[in-house]
N, C-alpha and C positions, 0 to 999 in steps of 0.2 A: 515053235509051232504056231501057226494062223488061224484062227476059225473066224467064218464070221455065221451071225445067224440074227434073222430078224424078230425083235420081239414083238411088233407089230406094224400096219402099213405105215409109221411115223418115225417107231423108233428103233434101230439095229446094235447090236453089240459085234464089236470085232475082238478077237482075243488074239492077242501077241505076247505070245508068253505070261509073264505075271502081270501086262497092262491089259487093261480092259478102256478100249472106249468106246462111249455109247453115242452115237450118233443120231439129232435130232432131223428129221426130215418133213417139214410139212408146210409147200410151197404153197404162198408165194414170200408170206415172210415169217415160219413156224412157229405162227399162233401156239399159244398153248391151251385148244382144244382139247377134249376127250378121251382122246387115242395117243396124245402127248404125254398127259397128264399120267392115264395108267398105264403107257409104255414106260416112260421112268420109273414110277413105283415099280413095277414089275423087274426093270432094269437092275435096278439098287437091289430089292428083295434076291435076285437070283446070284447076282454076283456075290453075295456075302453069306450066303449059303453052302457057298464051295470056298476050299482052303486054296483054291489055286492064283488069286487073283493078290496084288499087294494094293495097286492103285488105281483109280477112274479115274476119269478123263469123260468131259462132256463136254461137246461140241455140237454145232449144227453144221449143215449143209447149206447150201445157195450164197442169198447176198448178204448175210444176216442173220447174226443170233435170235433168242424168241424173242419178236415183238411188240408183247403182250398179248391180252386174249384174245379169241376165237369170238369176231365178233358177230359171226352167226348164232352163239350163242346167247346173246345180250338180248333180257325181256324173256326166255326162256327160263321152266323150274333148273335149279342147277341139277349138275349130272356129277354123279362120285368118279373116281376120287377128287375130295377138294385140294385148292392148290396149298394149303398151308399142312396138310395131310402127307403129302408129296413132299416137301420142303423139310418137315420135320422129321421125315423117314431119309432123307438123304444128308443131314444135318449128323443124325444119331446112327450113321452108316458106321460100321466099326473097320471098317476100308478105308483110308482117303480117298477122298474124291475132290476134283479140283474142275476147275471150268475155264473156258477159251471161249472170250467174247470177239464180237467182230458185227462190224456194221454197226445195229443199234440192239442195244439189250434194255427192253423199256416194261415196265410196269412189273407185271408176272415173271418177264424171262431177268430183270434185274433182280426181283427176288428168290427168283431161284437159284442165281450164281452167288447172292449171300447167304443160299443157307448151305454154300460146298465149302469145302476146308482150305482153298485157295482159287483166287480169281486172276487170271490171264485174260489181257486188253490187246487187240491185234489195234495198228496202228490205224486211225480213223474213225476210234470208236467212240459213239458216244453213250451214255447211259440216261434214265432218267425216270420217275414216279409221274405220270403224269396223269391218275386217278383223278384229281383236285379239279382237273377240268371235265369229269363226268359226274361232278357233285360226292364225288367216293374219297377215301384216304385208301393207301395201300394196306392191304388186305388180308396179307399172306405174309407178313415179318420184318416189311420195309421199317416200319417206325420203330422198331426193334432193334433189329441185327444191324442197320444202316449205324446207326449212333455207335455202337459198339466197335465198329469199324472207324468211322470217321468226324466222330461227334455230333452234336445237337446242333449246333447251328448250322452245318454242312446238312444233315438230312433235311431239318427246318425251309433252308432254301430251296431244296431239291421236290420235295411234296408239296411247300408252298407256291411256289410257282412254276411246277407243272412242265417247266422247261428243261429238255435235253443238259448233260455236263458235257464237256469234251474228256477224252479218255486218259488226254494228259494232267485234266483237272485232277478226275478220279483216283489219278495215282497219287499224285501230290497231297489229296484228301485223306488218303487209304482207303479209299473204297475197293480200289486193286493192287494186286502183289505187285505185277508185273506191267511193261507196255513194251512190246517187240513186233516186227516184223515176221511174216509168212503166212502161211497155208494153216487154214486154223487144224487140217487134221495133222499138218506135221508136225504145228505146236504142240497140240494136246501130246502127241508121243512122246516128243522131247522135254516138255515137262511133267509128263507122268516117270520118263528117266530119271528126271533131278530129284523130283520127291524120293523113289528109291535111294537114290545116291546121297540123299540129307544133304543137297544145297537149294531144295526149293521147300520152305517151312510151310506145315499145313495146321491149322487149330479149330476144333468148333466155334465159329461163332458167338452159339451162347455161352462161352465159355470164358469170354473179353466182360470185364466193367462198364460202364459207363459214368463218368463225369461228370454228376448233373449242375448244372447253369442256370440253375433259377432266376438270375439277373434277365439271361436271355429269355427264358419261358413266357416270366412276367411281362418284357418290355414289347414279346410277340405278339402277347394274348394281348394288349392293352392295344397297340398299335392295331389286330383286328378289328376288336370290337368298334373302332372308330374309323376303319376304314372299308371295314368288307361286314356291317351287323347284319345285313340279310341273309349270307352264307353259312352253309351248316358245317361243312365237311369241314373248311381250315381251322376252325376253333377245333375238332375235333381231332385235327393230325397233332393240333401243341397237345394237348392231352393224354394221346397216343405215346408222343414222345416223349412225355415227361415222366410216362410210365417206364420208359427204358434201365430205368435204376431198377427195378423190381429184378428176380428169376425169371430168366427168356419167359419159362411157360409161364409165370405171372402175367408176362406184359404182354405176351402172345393172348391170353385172356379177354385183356382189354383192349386191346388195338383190334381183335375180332369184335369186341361188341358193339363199339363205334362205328364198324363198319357196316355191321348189319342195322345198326340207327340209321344211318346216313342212306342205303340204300331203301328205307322206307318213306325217305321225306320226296315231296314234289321235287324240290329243285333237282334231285336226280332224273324225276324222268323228264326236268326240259331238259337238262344239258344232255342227257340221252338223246332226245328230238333234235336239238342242236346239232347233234354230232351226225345222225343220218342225214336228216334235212340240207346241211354244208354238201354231202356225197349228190343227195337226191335230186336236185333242182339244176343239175345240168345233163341229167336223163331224160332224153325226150324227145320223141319221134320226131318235131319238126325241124331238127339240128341233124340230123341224121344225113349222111352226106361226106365226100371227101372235103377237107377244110382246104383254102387256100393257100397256099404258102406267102406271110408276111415278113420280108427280109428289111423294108423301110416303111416306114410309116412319118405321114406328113401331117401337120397340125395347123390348122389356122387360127389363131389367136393368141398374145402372148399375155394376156390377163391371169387371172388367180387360178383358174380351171384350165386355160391351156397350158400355162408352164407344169401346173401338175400334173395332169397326163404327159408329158414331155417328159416329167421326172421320171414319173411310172414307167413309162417305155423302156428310157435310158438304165434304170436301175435293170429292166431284163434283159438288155444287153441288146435293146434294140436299135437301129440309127432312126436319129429323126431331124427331119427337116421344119425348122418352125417357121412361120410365115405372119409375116405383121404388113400393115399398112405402111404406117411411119418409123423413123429411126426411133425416136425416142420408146414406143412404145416397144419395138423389138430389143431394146439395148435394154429397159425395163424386163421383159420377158427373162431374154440369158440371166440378169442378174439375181433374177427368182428363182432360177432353176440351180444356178449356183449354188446360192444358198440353201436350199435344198438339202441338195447334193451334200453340203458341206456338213449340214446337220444330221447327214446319215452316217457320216465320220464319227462325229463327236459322240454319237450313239452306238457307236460298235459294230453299225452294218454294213460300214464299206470301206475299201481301204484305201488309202490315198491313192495307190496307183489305177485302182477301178476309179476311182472318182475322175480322175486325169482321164481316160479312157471316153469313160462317159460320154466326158465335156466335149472332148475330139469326136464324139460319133453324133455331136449336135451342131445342125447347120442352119444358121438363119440368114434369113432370102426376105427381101420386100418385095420377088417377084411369085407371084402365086405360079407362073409359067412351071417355075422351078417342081412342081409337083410332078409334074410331067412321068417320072418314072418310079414314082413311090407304091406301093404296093395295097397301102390302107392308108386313107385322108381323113382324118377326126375335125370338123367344123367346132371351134369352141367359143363362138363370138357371142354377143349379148342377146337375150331372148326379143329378135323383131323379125317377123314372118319376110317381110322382103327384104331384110339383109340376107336370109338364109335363101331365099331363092333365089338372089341376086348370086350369093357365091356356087352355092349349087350348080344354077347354068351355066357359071365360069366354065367349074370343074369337070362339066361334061363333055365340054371340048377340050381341056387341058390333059386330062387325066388317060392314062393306058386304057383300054382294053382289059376287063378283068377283074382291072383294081374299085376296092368295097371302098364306097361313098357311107360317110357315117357323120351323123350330126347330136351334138351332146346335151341336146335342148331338155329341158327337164320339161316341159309342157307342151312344144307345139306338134303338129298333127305331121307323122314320117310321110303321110300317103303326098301330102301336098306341097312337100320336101321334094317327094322321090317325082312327083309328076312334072318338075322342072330340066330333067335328065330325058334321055333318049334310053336310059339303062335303069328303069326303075328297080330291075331283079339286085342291081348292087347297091341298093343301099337300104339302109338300117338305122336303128339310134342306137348308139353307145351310150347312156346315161350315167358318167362318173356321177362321185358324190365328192365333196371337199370337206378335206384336202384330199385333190384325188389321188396321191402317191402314199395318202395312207388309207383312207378308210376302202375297207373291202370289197365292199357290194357295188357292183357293175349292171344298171339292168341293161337289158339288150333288147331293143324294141324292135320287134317284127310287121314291117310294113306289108300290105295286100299282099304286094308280087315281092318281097323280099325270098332270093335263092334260098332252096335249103343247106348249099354249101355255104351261100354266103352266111345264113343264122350259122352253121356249125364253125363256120373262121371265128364266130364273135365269140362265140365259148370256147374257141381254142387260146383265141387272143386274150380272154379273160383271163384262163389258165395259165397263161405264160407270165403275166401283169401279176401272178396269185391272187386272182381276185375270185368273188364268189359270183359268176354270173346267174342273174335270173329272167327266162323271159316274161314279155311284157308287150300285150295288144296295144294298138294306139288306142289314145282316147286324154283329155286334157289330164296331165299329172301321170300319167301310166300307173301302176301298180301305187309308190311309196307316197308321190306328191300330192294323186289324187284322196287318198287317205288320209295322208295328212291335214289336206285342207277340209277335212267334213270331221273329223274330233278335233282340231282346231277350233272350232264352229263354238262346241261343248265347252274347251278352254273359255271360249270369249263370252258365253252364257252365264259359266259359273264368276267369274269377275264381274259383268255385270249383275247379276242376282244376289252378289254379298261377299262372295270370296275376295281376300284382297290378294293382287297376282304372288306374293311371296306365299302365302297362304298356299297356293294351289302346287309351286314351284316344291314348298316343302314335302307336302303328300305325296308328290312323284317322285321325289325321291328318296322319301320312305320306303313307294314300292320299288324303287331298285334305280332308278333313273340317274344318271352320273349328275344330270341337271334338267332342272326343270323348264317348262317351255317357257317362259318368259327370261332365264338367264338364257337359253339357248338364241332366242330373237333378237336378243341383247349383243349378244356373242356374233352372227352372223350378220346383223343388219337390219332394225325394222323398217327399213326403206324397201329390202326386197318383195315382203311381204305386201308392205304397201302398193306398192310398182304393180305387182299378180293383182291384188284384187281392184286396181284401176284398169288394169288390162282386160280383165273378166266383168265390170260391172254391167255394162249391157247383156251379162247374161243372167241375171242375180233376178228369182223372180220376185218381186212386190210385194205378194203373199209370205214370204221367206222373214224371218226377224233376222234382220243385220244383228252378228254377230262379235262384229270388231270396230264401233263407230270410236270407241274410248283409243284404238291402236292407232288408226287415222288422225286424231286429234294429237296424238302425243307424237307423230310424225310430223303432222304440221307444224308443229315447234321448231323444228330443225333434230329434233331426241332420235336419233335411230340408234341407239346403243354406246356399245366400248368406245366405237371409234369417232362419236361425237361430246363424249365423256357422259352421256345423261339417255339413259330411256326409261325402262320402266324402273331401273334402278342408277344409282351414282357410281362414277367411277374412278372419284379423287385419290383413291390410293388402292391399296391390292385387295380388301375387302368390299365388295360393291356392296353400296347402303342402300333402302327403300327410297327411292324418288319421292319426296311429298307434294312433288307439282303435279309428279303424272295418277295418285291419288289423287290428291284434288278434282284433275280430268273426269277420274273415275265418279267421282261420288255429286261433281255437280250434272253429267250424264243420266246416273240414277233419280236425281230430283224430275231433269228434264222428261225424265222418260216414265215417269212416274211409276219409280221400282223402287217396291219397301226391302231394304236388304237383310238377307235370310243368312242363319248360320250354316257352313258346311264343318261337318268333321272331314279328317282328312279321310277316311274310308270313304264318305261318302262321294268327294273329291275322286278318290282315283277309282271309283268305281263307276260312274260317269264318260272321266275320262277313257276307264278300259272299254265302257260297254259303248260307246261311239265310233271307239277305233274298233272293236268287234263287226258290229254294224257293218260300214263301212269297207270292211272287208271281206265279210260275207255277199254283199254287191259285186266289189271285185272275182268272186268265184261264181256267183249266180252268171254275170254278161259274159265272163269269158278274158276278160281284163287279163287275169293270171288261171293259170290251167288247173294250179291244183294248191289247196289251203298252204301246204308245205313251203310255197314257191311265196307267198305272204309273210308266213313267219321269219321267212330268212330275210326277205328285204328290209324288215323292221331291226332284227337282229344284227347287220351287218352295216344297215347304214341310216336307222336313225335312234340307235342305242338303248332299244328296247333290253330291259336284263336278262342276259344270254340264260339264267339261270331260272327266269319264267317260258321259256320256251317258242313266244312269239302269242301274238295275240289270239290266233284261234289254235294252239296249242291251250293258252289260256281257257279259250272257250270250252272245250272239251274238260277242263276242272271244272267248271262255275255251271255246265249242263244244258242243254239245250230247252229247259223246261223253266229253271230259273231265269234263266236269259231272257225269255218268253214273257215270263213275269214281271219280269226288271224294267224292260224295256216298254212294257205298257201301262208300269206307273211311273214312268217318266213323261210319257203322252198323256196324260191327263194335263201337265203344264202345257206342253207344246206337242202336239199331234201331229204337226209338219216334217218337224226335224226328226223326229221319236216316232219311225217305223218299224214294224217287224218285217225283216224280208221272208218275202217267201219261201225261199231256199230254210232257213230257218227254222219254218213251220212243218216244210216237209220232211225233214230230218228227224224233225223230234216225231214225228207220225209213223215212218219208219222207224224208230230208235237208231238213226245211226249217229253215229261223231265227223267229227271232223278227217281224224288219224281212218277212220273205214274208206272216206273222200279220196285221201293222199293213197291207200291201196289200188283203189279203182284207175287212180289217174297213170 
């Protein structure tokens, strides 16, 4: 006999005979929201209530097991029942109960398939803890029941880095019983059969040992602390998991109360901010539009920025036609991209025969004619206003009808780009970042008459590239660049005033910085920098204190970093040392300029540092630069390595207060009242009381 009947809009039970299975439903990829959570309990509680039933069976519906929470509810007080409440009541179910994963079973819905008495993998699947990147450990029995299963350094990897297993891992782990083909409701039938039948073994959970590894524990926690000390949560999963030797509810105990530590601390609400913000910043009325369809995309230039974008395309499976001047610099180019390509092998992201693929959907041309039928042209040649207008007007008589003109100038002005065309509405800036087949953030500048289809191609084209696009008014630097170079300013301030640059390099990455801006200047070239502000000095006004004469000076050396072996540091072997010439520079500047040099602690260092890039970007939302604070933090976040896990600078802002700010900032102008403004926007903020995050609502 068949019944079925719904226990609530989420969750249904079907009875077929003595199998009971419960069915999760709640599109688009059964969150386990509210109605989840207590349609399960309710599920479990009713079936074992009655003698009629031997085995469960829990499955979901659509494309996809739960995958993780409801994140309508995130920032919300939580709502009963909790999910470890749920888990524990279907754990201590006196039925078997066994689960049928499919698609992705992540965070929540991976720990609810460990706390059933057997787990079934449909083929495709993958599993994963990936809390760690919202500053949380799992929450609900992961660092527990997980090791029980599959050992300590198998959970260890899985909560520590956040990333997806493949389901054939899983099984090889023991994290699952099984890995089969089908329809996950005709699995769940067929092995709620076997359970009956004693060829599919069911066990509690808590009911397994665990193996404790203190070699690994130690070598984890040791290896943290020196590689991730500003992170809270990962110290916090070794600990969780070391408690796995205790009685489940022992360690259920304490894996709860790390969790609720860990959701008290800041770094949860940036990575929270992080994780909307990534969705948020390509919402937005001026994209709005059908996008165009990009089947080729063409490239002009085969230098460091165009072969990566070329990689970018090609890794999305797009064809691209590359275009160079001369042979040698095109034979340069292919060989860049190559290598590339090669190194996405050696890393596991692509397989030799996509790499083959690729390479054949890359075509290079010394005739720019050749553009003729490409669908989107990316300009990536060196920042000179009449080379780009020069190609520009090429492409406006070369180029279809339709096809988005797009140039990757990280400073000059789209409008006088696009005024070279008879089609201003098709073009745009793409502004990669390098390398640009890796790093994320794509801004996308919107020129006067730039289409609104064509803004929405560029965030569709982002999308496709998995990039994070953000728009971006013109104006010199758009959003990242122009920022950059006004707490730059700050940087060159405090070096001249007393900080020495390794000084300044360490306190930022104290607060989180993978590297600090003098190894990064080093790393990409102090020539470019240099180049900008010889490009810009007629704009630089008089009144202003030059901020970087000591950079200029150690440029005229020949010093521009790694790849001259010497800038602000040495580069004779794999640790760069302190430069003592370009000290030197420094300190006979100081004499000339006649500056007594002052101590900085490092607080006071990155406090400086934040509250200029603060500044500064508050500017950028005052003119209109960028539409909304959100659209700022992400740019910092994705492409010039602000710590994912501070949230972004006026994320920042909104901790440190609009009152303190206030304050900060006008005893920093007592030294220098030029540099050291309060914007307005600023003051009217704190006069309303509002934040930042109220900003990001509005917008």
């Amino acid at each position: 006999m068949t019944t079925s009947s719904a226990v609530n809009a989420n969750i249904s039970i079907e009875q077929l005979g003595d199998i009971a299975l419960i069915c999760i439903d709640n599109p688009p990829v059964n969150a386990s929201g509210q109605l989840v959570r207590q349609g399960l309990l309710d599920a479990v509680t009713q079936l074992n209530s009655t003698a009629e039933t031997k085995v469960i069976a829990i499955y979901a519906a659509g494309r996809t097991f739960v995958a993780g929470a409801d994140i309508k509810e995130f920032g919300k007080p939580p709502l009963e029942p909790y999910l470890p409440d749920v888990f524990n009541a279907i754990e201590a179910s006196a039925i078997p109960v066994i689960s049928i994963l499919h698609g992705t079973a992540l965070g929540g819905g991976f720990e609810l398939a460990l706390s059933t008495h057997a787990r079934i993998g449909l083929k495709g699947l993958k599993i994963g803890l990936p809390e760690v990147n919202l500053g949380l450990l799992p929450g609900a029995g992961g660092t527990q029941r997980l090791p029980r299963l599959a050992g300590m350094g198998f959970t260890l990897d899985m909560a520590l880095s956040g990333k997806p297993v493949s389901g054939e891992a899983a099984l090889e782990s023991g994290a699952i019983d099984r890995l089969v083909e089908g329809d996950p409701r005709d699995v769940a039938l067929a092995m709620a059969q076997e359970v009956i039948d004693g060829t599919l073994a069911t066990r509690p959970t808590g009911s397994l040992q665990v193996t404790a590894d203190e070699t690994l524990l130690e070598e984890t926690a040791n290896k943290l602390r020196m590689k991730q000390p500003h992170l809270f949560s990962p110290h916090k999963i070794v600990e969780a998991v070391a408690a796995s030797t205790l009685p489940l509810a022992e360690g259920l105990k304490v894996e709860r109360a790390a969790f609720m530590e860990a959701m008290e601390t800041p770094q949860r609400g940036g990575l929270i901010h992080a994780f909307f913000g990534e969705r948020a910043v390509s919402n937005i009325p001026e994209a709005k539009g059908d996008a165009r369809d990009i089947a080729k995309v063409g490239i002009i230039g085969g230098g460091t920025m165009g072969s990566g974008i070329a990689t970018a395309c090609l890794l999305a499976g797009l064809p691209v036609r590359l275009i160079e001047v001369a042979q040698d610099g095109l034979d340069r180019g292919v060989a860049t991209i190559t290598k590339n390509l090669e190194g996405a092998v050696k890393r596991g992201k692509l397989t030799e025969a996509k790499k083959a693929a690729a390479l054949a959907a890359l075509e290079p041309s010394l005739a720019m004619e050749d553009l003729a039928d490409v669908d989107l042209v990316i300009e990536a040649v060196f920042e000179s206003m009449d080379v780009k207008r020069d190609i520009f007007g090429k492409l406006d008589t070369i180029c279809k009808d339709g096809a988005i003109l797009a140039s990757n100038t990280s400073y000059l002005d789209i409008n006088e780009i696009a005024a070279c065309t008879n089609r201003p509405g098709d073009v745009l800036g793409l502004h990669f970042f390098s390398p640009a087949h890796v790093m994320r953030l794509l801004e996308i500048v919107q020129g006067a008459e730039s289409a609104p289809e064509v803004l929405a191609t560029g965030f569709a084209f982002a999308k496709r590239l998995k990039k994070v696009g953000v728009l971006a008014q013109v104006c010199d630097g758009f959003i990242g660049n122009r920022i950059m170079n006004h707490y730059a300013k700050a940087v060159g301030y405090l070096v001249l005033d007393g900080a020495s640059p390794a000084e300044v390099d360490q306190a930022l990455e104290g607060f989180g910085l993978a590297m600090g801006p003098h190894k990064v200047g080093d790393l990409a070239g102090l020539d470019i920098g240099w180049a900008n502000r010889k490009r810009t000095a007629h704009l630089r006004d008089p009144a202003d204190r030059y901020a970087t004469p000591h950079a200029d000076r150690i440029c005229e050396q020949g010093w521009f970093g790694r790849k001259t072996g010497s800038g602000y540091y040495t580069y004779e072997d794999k640790h760069p040392k302190v430069n003592p010439e370009a000290i030197k520079i420094i300190e006979d500047l100081r004499s000339e300029l006649n500056i007594t040099p002052q101590d900085f602690s490092a607080e006071e260092i990155v406090d400086r540092y934040l509250t200029a890039m603060i500044v500064e970007s508050i500017r950028v939302i005052e003119d209109g630069t960028a539409k909304r604070p959100v659209d700022v933090d992400m740019v910092f976040l994705f492409g010039y390595g602000f710590p994912r896990f501070r949230g972004g600078p006026l994320h920042q802002a909104d901790q440190i207060g609009t009152k303190a700010l206030i304050k900060r900032i006008e005893g920093y102008a007592a030294d220098d009242a030029r540099y050291w403004q309060v914007p307005q926007l600023l003051r009217d903020m704190d006069a309303a009381g509002q934040t930042f995050a109220d900003l990001n609502k509005k917008g």
